[in-house]
Residue frames as qw, qx, qy, qz and C-alpha x, y, z in Angstrom:
[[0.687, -0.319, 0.275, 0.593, 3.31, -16.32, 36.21],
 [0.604, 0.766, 0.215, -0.048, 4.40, -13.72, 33.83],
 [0.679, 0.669, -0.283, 0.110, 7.22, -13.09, 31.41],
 [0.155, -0.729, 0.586, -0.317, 9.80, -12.18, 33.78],
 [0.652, -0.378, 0.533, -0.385, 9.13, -15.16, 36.14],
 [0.926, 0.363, 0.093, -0.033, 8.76, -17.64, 32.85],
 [0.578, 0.672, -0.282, 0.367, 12.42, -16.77, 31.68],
 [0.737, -0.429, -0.199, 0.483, 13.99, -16.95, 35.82],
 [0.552, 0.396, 0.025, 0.734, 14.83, -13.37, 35.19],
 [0.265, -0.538, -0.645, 0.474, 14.79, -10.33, 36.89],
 [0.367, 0.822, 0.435, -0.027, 12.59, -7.45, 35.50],
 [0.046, -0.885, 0.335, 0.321, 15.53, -4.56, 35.21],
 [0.697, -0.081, 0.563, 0.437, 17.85, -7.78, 33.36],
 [0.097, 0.632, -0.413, -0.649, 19.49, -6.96, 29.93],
 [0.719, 0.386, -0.398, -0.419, 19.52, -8.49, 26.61],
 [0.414, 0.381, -0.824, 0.061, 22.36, -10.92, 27.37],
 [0.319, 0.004, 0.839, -0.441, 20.58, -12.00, 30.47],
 [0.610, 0.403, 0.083, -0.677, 17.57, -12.28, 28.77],
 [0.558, 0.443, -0.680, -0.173, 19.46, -14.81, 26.16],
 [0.288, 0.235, -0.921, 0.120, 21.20, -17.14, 28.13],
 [0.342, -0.042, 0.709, -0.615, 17.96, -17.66, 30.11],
 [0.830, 0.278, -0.013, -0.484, 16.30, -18.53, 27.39],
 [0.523, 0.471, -0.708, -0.060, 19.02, -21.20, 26.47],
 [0.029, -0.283, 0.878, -0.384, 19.07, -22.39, 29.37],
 [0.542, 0.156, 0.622, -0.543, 15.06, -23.18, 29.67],
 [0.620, 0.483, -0.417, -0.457, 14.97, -23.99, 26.50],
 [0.482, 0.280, -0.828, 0.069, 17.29, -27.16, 26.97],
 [0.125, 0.017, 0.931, -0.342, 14.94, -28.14, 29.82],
 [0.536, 0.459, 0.393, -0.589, 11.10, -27.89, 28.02],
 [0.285, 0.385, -0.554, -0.681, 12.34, -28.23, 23.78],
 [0.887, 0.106, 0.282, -0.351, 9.84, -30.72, 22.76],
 [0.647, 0.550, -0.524, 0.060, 12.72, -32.35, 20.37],
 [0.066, 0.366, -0.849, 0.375, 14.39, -33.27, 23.59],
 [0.518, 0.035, 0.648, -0.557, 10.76, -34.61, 25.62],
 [0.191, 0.308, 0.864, 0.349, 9.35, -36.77, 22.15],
 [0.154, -0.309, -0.115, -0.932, 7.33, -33.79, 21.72],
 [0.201, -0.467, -0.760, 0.405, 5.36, -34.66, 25.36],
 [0.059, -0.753, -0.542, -0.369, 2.31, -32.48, 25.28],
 [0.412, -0.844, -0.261, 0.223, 3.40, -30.64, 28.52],
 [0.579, -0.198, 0.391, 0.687, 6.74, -29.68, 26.87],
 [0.189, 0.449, 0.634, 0.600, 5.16, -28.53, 24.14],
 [0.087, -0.912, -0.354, -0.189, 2.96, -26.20, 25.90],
 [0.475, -0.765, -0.058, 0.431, 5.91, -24.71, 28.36],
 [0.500, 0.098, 0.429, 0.746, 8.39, -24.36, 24.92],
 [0.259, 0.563, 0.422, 0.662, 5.53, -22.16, 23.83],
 [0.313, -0.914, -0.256, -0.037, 4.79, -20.13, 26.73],
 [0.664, -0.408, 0.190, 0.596, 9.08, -19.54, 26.90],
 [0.328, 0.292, 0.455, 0.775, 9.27, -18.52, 23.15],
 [0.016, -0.764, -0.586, -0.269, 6.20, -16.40, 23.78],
 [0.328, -0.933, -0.066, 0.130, 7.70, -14.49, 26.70],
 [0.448, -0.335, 0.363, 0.745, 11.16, -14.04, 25.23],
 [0.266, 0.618, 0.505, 0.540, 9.60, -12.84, 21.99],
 [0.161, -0.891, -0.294, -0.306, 8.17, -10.16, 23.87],
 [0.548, -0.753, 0.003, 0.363, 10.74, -9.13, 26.88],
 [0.492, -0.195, 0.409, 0.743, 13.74, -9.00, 23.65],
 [0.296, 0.672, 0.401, 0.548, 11.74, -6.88, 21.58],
 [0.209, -0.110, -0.394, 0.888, 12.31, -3.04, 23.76],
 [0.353, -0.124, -0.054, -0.926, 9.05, -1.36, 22.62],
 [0.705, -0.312, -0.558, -0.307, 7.06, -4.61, 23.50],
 [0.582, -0.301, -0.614, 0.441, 8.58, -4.97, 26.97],
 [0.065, -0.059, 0.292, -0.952, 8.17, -1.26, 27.58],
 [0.669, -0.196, -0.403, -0.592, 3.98, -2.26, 26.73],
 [0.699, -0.012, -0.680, 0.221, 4.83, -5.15, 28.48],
 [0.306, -0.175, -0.511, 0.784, 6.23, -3.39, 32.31],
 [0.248, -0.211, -0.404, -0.855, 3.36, -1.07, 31.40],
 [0.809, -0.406, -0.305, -0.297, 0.18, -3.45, 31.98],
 [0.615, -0.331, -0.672, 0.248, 2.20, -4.99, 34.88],
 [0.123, 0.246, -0.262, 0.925, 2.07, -1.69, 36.79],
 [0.390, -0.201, -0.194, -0.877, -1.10, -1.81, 36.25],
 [0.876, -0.214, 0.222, -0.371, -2.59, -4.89, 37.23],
 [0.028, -0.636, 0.751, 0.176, -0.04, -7.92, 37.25],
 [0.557, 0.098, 0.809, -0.161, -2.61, -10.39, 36.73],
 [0.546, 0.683, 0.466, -0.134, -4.03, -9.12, 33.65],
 [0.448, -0.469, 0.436, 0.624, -1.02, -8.71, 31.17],
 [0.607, 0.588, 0.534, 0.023, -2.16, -7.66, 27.69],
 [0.319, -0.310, 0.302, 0.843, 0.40, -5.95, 25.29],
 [0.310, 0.787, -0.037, -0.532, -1.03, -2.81, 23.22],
 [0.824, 0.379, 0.177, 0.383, 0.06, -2.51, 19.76],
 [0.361, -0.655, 0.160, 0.644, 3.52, -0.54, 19.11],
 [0.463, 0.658, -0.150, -0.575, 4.68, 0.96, 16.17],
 [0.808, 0.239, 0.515, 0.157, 5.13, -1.08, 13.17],
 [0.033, 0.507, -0.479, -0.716, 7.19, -0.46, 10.16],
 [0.034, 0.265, 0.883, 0.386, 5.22, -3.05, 8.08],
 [0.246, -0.377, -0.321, -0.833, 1.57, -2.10, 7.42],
 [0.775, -0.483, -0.159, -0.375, 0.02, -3.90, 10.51],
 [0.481, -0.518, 0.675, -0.212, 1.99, -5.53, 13.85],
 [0.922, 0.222, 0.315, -0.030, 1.11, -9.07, 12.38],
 [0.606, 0.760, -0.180, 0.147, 3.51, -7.73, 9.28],
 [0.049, -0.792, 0.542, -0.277, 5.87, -7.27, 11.56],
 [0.777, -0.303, 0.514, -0.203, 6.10, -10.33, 13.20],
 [0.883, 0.418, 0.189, -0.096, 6.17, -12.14, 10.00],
 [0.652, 0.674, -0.287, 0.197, 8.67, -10.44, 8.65],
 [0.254, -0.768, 0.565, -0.163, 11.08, -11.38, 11.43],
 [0.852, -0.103, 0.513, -0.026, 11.06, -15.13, 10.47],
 [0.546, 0.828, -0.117, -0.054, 12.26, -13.75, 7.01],
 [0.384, -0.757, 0.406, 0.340, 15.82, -15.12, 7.40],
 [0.606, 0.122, 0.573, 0.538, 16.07, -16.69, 3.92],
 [0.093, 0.062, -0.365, -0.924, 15.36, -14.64, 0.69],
 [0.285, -0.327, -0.529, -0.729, 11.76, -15.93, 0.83],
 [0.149, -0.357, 0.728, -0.566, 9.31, -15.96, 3.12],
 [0.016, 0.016, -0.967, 0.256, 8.63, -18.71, 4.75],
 [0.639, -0.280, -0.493, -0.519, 4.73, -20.66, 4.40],
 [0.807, -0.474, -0.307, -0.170, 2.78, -21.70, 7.68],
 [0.663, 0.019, -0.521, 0.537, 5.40, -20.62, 10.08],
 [0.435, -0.802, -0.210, -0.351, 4.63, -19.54, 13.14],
 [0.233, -0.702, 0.604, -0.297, 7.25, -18.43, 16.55],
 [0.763, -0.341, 0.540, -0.104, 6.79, -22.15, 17.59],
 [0.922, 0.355, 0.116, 0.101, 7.90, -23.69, 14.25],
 [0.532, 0.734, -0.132, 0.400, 10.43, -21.50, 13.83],
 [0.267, -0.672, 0.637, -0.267, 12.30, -21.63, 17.13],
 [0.923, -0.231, 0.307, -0.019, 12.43, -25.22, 17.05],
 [0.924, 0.114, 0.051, 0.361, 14.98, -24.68, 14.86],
 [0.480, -0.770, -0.117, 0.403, 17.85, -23.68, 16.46],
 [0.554, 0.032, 0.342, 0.759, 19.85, -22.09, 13.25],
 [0.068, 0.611, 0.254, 0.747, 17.13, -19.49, 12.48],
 [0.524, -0.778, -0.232, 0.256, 17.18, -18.84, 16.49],
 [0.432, -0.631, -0.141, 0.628, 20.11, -17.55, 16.33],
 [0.178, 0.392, 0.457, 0.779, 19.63, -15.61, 13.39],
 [0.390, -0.716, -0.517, -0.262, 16.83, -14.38, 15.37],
 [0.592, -0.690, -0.292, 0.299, 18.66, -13.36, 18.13],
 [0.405, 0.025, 0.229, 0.885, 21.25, -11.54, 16.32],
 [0.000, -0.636, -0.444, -0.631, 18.24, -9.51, 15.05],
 [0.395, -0.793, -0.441, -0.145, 17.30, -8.84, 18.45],
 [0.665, -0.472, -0.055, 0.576, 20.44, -8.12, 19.89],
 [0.253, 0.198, 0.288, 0.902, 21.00, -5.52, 17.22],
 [0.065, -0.710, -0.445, -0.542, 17.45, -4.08, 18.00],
 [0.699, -0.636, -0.186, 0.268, 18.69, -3.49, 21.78],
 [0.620, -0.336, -0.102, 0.702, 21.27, -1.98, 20.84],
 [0.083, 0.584, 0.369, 0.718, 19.56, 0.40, 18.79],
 [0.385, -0.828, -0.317, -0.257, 16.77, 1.32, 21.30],
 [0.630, -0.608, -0.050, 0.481, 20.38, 1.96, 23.98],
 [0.272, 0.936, -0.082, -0.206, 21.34, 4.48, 21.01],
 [0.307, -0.536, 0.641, 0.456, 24.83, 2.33, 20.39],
 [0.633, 0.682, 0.001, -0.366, 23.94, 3.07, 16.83],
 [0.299, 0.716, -0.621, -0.115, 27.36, 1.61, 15.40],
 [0.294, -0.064, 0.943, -0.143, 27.56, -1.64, 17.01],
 [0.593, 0.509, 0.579, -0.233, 23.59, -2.22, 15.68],
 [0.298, 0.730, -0.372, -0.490, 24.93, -1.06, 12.57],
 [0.051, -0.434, 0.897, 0.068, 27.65, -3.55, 12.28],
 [0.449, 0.007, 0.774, -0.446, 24.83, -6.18, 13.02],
 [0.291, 0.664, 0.210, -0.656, 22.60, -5.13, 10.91],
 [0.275, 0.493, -0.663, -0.492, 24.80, -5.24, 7.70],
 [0.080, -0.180, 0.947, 0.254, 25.85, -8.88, 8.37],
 [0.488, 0.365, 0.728, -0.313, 21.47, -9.74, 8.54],
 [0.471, 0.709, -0.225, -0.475, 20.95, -7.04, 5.05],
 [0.059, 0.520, -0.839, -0.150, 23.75, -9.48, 3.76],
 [0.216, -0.132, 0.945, -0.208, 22.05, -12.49, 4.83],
 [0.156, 0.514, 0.816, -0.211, 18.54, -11.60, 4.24],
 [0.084, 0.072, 0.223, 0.969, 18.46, -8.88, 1.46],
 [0.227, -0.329, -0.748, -0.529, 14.67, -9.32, 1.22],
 [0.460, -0.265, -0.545, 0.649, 14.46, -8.45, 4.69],
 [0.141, -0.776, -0.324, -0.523, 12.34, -5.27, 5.44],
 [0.681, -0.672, -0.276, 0.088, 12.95, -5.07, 8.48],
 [0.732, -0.258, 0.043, 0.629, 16.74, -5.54, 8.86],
 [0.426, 0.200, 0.212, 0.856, 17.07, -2.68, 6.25],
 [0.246, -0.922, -0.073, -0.291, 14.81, 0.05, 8.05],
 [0.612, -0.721, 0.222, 0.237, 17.00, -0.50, 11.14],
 [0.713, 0.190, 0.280, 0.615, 19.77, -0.69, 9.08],
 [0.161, 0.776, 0.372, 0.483, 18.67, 2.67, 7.54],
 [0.272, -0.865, -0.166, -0.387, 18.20, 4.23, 10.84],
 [0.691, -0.408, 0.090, 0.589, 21.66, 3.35, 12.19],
 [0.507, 0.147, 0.247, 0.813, 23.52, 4.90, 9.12],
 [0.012, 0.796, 0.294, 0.529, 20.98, 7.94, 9.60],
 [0.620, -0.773, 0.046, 0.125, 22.26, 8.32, 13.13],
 [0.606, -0.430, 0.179, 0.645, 25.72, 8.22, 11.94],
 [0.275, 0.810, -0.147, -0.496, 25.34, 10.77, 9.06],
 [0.328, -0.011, 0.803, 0.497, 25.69, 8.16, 6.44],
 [0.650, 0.432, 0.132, -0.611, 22.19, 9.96, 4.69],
 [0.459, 0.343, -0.680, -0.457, 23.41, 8.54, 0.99],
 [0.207, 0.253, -0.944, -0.047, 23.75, 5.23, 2.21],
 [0.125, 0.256, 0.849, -0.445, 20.91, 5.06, 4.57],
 [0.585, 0.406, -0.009, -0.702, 18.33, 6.48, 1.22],
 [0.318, 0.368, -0.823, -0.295, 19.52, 3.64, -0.61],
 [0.112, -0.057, -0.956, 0.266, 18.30, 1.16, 2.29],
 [0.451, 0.412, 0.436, -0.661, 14.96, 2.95, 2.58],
 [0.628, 0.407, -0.242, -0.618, 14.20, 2.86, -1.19],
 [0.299, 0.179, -0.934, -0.083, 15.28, -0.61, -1.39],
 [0.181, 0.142, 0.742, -0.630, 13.32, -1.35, 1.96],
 [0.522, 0.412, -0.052, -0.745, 10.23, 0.45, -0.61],
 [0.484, 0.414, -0.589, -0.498, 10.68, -1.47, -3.54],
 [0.087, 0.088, -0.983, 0.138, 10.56, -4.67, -1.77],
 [0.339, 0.464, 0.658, -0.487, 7.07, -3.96, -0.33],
 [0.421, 0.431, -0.218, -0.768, 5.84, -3.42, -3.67],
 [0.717, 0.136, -0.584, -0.355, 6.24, -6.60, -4.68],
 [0.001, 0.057, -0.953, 0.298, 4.98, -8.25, -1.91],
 [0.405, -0.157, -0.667, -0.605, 1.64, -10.08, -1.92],
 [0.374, 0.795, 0.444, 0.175, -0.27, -8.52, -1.05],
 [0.394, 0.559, -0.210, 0.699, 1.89, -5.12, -1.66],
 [0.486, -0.488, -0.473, 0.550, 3.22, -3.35, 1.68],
 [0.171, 0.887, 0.284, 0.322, 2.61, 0.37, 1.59],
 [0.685, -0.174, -0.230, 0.669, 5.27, 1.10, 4.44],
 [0.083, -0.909, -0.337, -0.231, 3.85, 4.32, 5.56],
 [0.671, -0.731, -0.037, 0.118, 6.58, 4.67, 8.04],
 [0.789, 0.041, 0.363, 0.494, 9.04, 4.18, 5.81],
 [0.296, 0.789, 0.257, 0.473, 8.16, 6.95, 3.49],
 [0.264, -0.964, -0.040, -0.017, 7.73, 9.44, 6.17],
 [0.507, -0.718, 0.161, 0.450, 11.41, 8.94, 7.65],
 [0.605, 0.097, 0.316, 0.724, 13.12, 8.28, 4.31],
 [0.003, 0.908, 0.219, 0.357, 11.02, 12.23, 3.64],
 [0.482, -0.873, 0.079, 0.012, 12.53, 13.47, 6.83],
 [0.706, -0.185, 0.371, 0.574, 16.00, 11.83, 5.49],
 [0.476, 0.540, 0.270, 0.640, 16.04, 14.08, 2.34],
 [0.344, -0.910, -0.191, -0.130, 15.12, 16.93, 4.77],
 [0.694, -0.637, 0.195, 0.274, 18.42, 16.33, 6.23],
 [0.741, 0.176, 0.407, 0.504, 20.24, 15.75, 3.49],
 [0.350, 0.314, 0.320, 0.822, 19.41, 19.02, 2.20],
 [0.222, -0.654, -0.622, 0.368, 18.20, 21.04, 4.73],
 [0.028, 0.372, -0.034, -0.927, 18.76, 25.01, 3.26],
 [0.171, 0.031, -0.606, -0.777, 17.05, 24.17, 0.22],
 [0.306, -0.600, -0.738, 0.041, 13.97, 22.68, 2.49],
 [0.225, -0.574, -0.445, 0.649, 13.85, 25.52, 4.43],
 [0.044, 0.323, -0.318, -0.890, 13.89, 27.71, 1.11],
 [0.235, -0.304, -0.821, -0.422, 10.99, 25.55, -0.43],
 [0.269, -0.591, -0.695, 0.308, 8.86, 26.00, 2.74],
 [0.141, -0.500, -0.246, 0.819, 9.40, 29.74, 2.64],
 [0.218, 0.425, -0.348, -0.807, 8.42, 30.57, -0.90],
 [0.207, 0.256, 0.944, -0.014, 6.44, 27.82, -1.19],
 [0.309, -0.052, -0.500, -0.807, 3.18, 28.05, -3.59],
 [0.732, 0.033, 0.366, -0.574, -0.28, 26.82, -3.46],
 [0.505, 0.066, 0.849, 0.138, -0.19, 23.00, -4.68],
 [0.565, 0.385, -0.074, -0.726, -1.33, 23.10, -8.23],
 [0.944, 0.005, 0.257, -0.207, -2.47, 20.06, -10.48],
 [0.180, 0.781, -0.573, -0.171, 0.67, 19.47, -11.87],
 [0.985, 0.131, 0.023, -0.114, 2.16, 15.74, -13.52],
 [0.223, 0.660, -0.639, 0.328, 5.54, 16.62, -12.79],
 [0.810, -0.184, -0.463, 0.310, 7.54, 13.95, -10.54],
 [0.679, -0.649, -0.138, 0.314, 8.73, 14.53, -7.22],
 [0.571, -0.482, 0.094, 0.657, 12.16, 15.65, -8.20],
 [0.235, 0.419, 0.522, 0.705, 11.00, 17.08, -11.27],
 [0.378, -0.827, -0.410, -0.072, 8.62, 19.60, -8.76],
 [0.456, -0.782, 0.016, 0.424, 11.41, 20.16, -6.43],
 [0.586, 0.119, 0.396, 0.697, 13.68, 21.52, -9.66],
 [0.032, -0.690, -0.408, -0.597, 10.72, 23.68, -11.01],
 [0.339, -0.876, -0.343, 0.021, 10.27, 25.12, -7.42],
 [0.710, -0.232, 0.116, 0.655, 13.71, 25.85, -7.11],
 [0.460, 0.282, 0.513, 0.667, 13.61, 27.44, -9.98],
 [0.322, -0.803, -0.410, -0.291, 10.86, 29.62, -9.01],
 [0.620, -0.661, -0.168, 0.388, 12.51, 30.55, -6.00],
 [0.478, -0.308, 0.218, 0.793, 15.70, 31.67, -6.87],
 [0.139, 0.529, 0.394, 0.738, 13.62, 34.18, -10.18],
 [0.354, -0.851, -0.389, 0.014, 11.72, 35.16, -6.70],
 [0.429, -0.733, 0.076, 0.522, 15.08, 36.56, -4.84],
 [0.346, -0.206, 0.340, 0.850, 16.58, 37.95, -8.38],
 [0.355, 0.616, 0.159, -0.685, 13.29, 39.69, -8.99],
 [0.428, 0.326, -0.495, -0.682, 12.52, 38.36, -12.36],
 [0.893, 0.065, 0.190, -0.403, 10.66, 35.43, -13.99],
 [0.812, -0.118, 0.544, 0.176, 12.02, 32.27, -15.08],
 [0.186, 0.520, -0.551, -0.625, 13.53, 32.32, -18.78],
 [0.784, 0.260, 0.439, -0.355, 11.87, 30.53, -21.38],
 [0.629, -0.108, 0.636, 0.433, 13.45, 28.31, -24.19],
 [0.533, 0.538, 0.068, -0.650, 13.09, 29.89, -27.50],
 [0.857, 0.285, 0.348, -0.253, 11.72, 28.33, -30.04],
 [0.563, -0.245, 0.650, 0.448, 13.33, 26.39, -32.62],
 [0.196, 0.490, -0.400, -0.749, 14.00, 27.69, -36.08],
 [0.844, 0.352, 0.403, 0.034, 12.30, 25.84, -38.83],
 [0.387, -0.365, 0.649, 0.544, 14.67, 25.01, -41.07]]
């Protein structure tokens, strides 16, 4: 039986189908409702297991994928990850307080049915991302940032709404925040992915003055200058390039 067939759905279905089918088997397998009856217990987790995966869009595209292929032998690739590993990622979707949660795993954490729908909100906001209605997943988005500052997750996608609507300011703010958080996580998160886009966000943000760095660009030297302390000095460089002279130098101070 696989995902589709576990959830009474049919493979083209949307998010909202995709929900209420899980509500609906849910309230006939929750082991709260069966005294937690061993068979109950296993079908609860094979439900959570395939909704996890059909509401996530890059896991169900993996997902329709292998069944093309062989429909007996479903195994889901990793996708990309904004944490440092897929595991990270997972994890950090049970995040719905300010810390996260010890020893909790999809089945602990759907049994209760307040951080479901906290859960679903997430998902329903990633759906509407991956359908490009970038303002609606926006909206969403906030109220989780709100809910769950601590949230990595919520505040990439977050990020990458307001970067779709040409909020840049607002959506550098949610990346460096998004940063700073994985620093002080244990162990630290390095959020490769992050970097890159919030890089490509300044790109945007100031795209003549990229294109004017790239062109007059230098060899890399060892320099202990900061980032924005670099892009100042190159600047600087530049613009003595196109008025043919050399930078001016401070002159020295008088001894008194």
């Amino acid at each position: 039986m696989n995902y589709y067939e576990t959830l009474g759905v049919a493979a083209d279905c949307e998010f909202s189908a995709l929900k209420k089918a899980y509500y609906k088997r849910a309230r006939e397998c929750h082991p709260d409702l069966f005294g937690n009856a061993p068979s109950k217990t296993e079908e609860f987790k094979n439900l959570v297991e395939a909704f996890v995966t059909l509401s996530d869009p890059e896991k169900r595209k993996h997902y329709d994928g292998t069944l093309r292929i062989n429909a007996s032998f479903a195994v889901l690739p990793e996708g990309d990850t904004i944490m440092d590993t897929d595991a990270d990622d997972t994890l950090e979707e049970l995040i719905v307080g300010n810390n996260p949660p010890s020893n909790t795993t999809l089945f602990t954490f759907f049994r209760d049915l307040e951080k479901t729908m906290v859960f679903m909100t997430s998902r329903e906001a990633r759906n509407l991302f991956a359908n490009r209605k970038y303002r609606s997943a926006a909206r969403l988005y906030e109220k989780l940032v709100s809910l769950a500052p601590l949230n990595i997750l919520y505040r990439v996608y977050y990020a990458r709404c307001l970067t779709h609507l040409r909020d840049y300011k607002k959506a550098a703010f949610h990346y460096r925040t998004a940063i700073s958080i994985g620093k002080h996580r244990d162990p630290p998160q390095h959020l490769h992915t992050v970097r890159r886009e919030l890089k490509e966000l300044s790109r945007k943000q100031m795209p003549i003055l990229h294109k004017m760095l790239r062109l007059f660009s230098e060899p890399e030297s060892s320099s202990t200058l900061t980032p924005d302390e670099e892009m100042i000095a190159q600047a600087e460089r530049i613009m003595a390039k196109m008025l043919n002279e050399t930078p001016k130098k401070n002159p020295p101070k008088q001894l008194k």
